[in-house]
C-alpha positions, -999 to +999 in steps of 0.1 A: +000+000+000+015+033-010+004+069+001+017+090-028+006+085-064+015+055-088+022+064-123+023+041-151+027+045-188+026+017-215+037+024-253+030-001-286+036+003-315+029-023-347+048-016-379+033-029-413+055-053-429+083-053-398+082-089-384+052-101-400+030-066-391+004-063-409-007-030-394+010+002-384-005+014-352+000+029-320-018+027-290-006+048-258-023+038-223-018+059-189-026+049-154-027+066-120-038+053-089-039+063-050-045+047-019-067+073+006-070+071+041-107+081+051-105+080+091-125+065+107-141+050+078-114+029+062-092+032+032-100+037-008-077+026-036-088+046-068-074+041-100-079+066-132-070+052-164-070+063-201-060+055-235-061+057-273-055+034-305-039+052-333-040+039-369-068+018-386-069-019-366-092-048-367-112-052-333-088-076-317-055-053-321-086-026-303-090-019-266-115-047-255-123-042-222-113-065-194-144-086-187-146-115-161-174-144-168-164-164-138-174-167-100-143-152-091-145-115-078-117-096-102-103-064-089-093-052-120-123-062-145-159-056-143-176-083-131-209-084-154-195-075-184-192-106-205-161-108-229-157-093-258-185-071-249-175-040-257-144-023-278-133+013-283-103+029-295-102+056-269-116+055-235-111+067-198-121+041-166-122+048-135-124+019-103-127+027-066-126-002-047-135+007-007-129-009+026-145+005+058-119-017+081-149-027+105-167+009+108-202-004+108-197-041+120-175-035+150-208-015+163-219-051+164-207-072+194-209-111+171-196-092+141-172-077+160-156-110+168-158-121+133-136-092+127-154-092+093-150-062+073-171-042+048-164-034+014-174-014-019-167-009-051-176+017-083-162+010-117-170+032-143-160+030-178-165+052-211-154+051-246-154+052-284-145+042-320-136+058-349-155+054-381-123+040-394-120+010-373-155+003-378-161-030-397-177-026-430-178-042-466-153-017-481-127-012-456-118-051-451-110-049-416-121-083-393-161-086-383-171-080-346-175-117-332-213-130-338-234-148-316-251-185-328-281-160-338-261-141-361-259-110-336-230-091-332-217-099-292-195-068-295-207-030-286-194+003-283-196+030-254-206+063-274-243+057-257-229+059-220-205+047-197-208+014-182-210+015-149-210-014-122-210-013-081-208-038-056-209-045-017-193-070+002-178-090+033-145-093+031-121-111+058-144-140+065-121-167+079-094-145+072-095-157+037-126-149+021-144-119+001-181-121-009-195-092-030-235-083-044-224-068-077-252-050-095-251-037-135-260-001-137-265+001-175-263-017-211-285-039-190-311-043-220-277-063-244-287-097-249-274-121-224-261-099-200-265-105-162-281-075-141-266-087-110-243-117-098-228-126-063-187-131-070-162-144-040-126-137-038-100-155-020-075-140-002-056-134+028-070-100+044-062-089+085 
């Protein structure tokens, strides 16, 4: 855990023709993140994070957003998105995750002993995609994934964000995290999930 800002910067670069490239693009993503104290009530670790494709790409050389299918509570994806859900070329995200370190169940004398602790989470994420690296019939870049209806599983962000939030109980055995993660929007996509209870495994005292 570190009190002063983390910076990160990532750079790639694809050159047509170099090593088997068939494209030349760039794509530049930025990260900062920042642990808070918030006496009495706990500690937040937010994240802000941004970045941009440059060039024309096929959707898999895109940014497609880290989704998580399984049971398993992910940190760093969204929970309900389902993979290969969405795709942009420039976005911005931004992921708080919260614990209250006991706040409310310490004022519980069973709780208390369970020295379980409370947690939440926002994740918020909003995007784009250039007309360019928009499949079509003339520009012969790779079609968006299709379902076994012939429905195209992958969607952009111009709309709105995507937003998801969660509660939870983490520390239970000193080993477990349970969270209530709810879908605030692009709830009406085919064979999305509005809601879903994820666990997490790890040792927290």
């Amino acid at each position: 855990m570190n009190k002063y800002p983390v910076f990160q910067l990532n750079f790639q670069a694809g050159v047509k023709d170099i090593l088997g490239g068939e494209y030349n693009y760039q794509t530049l993503t930025a990260k900062v993140s920042k642990t808070f104290y918030i006496a009495p009530m706990g500690i937040s670790d937010w994240s802000l994070e941004g970045g941009r494709v440059f060039g024309t790409v096929p959707y898999p050389l895109l940014e497609i957003h880290r989704a998580n299918q399984t049971y398993a509570y992910q940190l760093q994806a969204y929970n309900l998105m389902n993979f290969l859900e969405f795709a942009s070329d420039k976005f911005i995200a931004l992921n708080v995750q919260h614990n209250f370190g006991g706040f409310f169940f310490n004022k519980i004398p069973l709780l208390k002993r369970l020295k379980w602790r409370e947690v939440a989470s926002f994740k918020g994420l909003y995007g784009g995609l250039d007309t360019k690296n928009r499949p079509n019939k003339t520009n012969g870049l790779l079609h968006f994934p299709v379902d076994e209806l012939g429905q195209t599983v992958t969607n952009t962000l111009e709309n709105q964000p995507y937003l998801e939030t969660s509660v939870g109980i983490a520390n239970i055995f000193k080993l477990f995290r349970v969270d209530y993660v709810r879908r605030l929007t692009y709830t009406d996509l085919p064979g999305v999930s509005k809601w879903g209870i994820r666990a997490r495994f790890k040792l927290d005292f």
